[in-house]
C-alpha positions as CSV (number, residue, x, y, z in Angstrom):
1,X,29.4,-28.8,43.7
2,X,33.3,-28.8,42.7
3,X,34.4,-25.6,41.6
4,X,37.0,-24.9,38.9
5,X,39.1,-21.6,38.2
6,X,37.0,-20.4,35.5
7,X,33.5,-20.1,37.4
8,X,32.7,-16.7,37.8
9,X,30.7,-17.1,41.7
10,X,33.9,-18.0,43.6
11,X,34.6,-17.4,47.2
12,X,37.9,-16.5,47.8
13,X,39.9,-16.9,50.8
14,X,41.3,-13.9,52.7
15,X,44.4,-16.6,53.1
16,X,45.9,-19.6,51.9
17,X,48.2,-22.4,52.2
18,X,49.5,-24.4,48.9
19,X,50.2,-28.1,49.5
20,X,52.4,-28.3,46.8
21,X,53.9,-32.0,45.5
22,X,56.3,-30.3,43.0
23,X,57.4,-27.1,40.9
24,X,55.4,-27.8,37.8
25,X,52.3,-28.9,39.5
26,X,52.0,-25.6,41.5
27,X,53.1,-23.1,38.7
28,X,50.0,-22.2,37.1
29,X,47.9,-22.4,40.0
30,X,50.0,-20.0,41.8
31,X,49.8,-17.4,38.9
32,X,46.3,-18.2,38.8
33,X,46.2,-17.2,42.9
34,X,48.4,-14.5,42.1
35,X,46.3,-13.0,39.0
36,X,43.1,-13.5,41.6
37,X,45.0,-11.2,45.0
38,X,44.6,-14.1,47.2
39,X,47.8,-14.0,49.4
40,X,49.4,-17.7,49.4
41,X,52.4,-19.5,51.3
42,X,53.4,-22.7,49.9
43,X,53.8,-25.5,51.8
44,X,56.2,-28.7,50.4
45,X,55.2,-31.6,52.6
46,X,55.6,-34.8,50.7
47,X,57.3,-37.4,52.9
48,X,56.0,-40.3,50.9
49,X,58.7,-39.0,48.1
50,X,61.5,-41.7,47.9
51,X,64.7,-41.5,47.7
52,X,66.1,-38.9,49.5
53,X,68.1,-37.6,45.8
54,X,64.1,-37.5,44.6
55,X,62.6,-35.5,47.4
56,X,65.7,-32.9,47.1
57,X,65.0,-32.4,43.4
58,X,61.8,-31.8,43.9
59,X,62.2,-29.3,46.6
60,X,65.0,-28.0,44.9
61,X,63.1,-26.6,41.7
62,X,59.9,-25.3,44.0
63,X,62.4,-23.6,46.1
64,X,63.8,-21.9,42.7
65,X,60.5,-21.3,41.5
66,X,59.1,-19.7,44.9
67,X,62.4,-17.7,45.5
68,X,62.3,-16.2,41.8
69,X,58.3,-15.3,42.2
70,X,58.9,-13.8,45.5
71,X,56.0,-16.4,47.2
72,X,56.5,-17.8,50.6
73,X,57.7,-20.4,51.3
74,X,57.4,-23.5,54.3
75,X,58.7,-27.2,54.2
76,X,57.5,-29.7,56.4
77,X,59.4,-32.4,58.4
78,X,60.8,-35.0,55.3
79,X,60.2,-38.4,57.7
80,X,59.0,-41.5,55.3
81,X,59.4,-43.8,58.0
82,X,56.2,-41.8,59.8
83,X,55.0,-42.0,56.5
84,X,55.3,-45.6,55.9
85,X,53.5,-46.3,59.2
86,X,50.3,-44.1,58.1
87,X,50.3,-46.6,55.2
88,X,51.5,-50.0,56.6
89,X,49.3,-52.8,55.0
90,X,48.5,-50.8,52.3
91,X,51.8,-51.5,50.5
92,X,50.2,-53.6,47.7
93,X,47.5,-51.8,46.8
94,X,47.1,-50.6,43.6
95,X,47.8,-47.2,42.2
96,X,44.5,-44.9,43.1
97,X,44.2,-47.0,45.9
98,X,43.5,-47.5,49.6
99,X,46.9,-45.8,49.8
100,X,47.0,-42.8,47.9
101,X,43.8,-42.3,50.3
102,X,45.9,-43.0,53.4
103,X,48.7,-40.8,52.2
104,X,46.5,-37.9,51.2
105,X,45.0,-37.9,54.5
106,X,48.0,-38.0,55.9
107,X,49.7,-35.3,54.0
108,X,46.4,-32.8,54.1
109,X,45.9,-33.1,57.8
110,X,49.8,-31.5,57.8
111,X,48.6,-29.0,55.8
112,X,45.7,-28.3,57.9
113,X,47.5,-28.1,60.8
114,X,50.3,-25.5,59.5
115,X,47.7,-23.4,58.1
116,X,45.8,-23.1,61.8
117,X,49.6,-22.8,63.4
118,X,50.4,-20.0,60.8
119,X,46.9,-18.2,61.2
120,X,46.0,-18.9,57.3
121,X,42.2,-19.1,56.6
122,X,41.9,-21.9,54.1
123,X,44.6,-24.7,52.4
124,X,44.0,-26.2,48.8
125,X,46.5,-28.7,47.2
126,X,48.3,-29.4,44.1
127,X,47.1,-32.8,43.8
128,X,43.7,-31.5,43.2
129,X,45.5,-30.4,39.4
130,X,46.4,-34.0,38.3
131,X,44.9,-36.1,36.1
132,X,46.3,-39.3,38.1
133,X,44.9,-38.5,41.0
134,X,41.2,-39.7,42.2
135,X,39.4,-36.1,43.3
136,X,36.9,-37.9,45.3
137,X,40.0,-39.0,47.5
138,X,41.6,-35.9,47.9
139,X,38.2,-34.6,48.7
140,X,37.7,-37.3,51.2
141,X,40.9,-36.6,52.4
142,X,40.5,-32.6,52.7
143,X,37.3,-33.4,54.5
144,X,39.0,-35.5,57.1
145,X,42.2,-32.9,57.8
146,X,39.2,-30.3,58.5
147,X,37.6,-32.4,61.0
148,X,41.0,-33.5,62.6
149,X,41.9,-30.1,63.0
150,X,39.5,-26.7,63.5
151,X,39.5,-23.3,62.6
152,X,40.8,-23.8,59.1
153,X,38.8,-24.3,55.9
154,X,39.2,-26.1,52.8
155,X,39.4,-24.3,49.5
156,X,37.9,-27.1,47.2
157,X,38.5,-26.4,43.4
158,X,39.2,-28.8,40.5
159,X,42.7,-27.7,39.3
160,X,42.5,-29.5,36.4
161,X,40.1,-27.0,35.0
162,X,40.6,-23.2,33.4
163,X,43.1,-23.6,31.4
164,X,45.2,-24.5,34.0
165,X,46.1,-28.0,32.4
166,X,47.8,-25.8,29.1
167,X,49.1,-23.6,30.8
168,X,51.0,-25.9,33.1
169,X,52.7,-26.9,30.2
170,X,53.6,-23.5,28.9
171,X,55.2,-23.1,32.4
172,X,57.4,-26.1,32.4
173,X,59.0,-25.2,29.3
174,X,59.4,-21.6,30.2
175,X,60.7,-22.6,33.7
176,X,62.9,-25.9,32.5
177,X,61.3,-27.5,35.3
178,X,62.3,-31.0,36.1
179,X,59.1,-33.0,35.5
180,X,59.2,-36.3,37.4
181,X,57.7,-39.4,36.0
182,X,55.9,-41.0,39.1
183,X,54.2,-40.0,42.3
184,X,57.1,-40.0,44.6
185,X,57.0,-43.4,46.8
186,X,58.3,-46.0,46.0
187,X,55.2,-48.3,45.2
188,X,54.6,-45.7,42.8
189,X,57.6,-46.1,41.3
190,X,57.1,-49.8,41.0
191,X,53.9,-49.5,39.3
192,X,56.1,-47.1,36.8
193,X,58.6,-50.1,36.5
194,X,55.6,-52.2,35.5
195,X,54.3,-49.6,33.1
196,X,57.6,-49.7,31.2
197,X,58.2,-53.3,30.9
198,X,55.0,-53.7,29.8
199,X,55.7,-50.7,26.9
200,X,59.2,-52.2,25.8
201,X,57.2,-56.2,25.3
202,X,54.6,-54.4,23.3
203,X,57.2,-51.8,21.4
């Protein structure tokens, strides 16, 4: 059963890592963490974000937001060339696809393995908090970075529950965070294209 922040039987880890995609994503959830004791290090792996300028914005306001909180703080290797080859063939496929799958495995089993290198207990992710994202695939994915690498554990919640949702939104006003409008790759970004092309025929 998927847990959310507001059931009362939680387990909590004695550790844990934050894959986090962006600033606004990981703002609640980390005052949640912070409200709850549970000591957490944040870790910005995301080399699927394209271009370069998008990535450093990105990191840029988590960086801000981590630094002014006083929460540590790791980044991963940026290498979307790596990236591209964990998803190669899977270039067409749609939003919600066989790639976000690919690329959430990808990025979780880097989380995984810094939690194990930097003795953490458990990781959890940001992604888990979106409402464009498939939780079954991040699931799926989580599942997979724990068999691929031991001694670490998987903090499984649904994000998107609590409260956490609204209050997101109260942070990123309070924190002028920038708020990006697509995943980060760039067939993400081509899908936004499409999106707003198809708005401006219909407006």
């Amino acid at each position: 059963m998927l847990l959310s922040p507001s059931d009362k039987s939680l387990t909590l880890p004695k550790s844990l890592l934050l894959h986090s995609c962006c600033a606004p994503c990981s703002s609640a959830i980390l005052e949640w963490l912070r409200e709850k004791k549970v000591p957490t290090t944040v870790f910005f792996y995301n080399p699927n974000i394209f271009p370069d300028e998008e990535y450093l914005k990105r990191k840029d306001e988590l960086v801000r937001f981590c630094q002014q909180e006083n929460i540590p703080y790791i980044e991963g290797d940026y290498d979307h060339l790596r990236w591209r080859e964990a998803v190669k063939g899977l270039e067409d496929e749609p939003e919600r696809g066989r790639r976000c799958l690919a690329c959430f495995k990808h990025r979780l089993s880097a989380t995984a393995l810094c939690a194990r290198e930097h003795n953490i207990e458990a990781f959890t992710t940001t992604l888990a908090g979106s409402r464009w994202k498939r939780q079954d695939q991040i699931d799926e994915a989580a599942a997979y970075a724990v068999e691929k690498v031991s001694e670490v554990q998987y903090f499984q919640m649904n994000w998107r529950k609590g409260g956490l949702q609204e209050r997101r939104n109260i942070l990123l006003k309070q924190y002028d965070f920038y708020n990006q409008q697509y995943c980060g790759c760039e067939f993400s970004m081509r899908h936004l294209a499409v999106k707003k092309s198809s708005c401006s025929e219909q407006s």
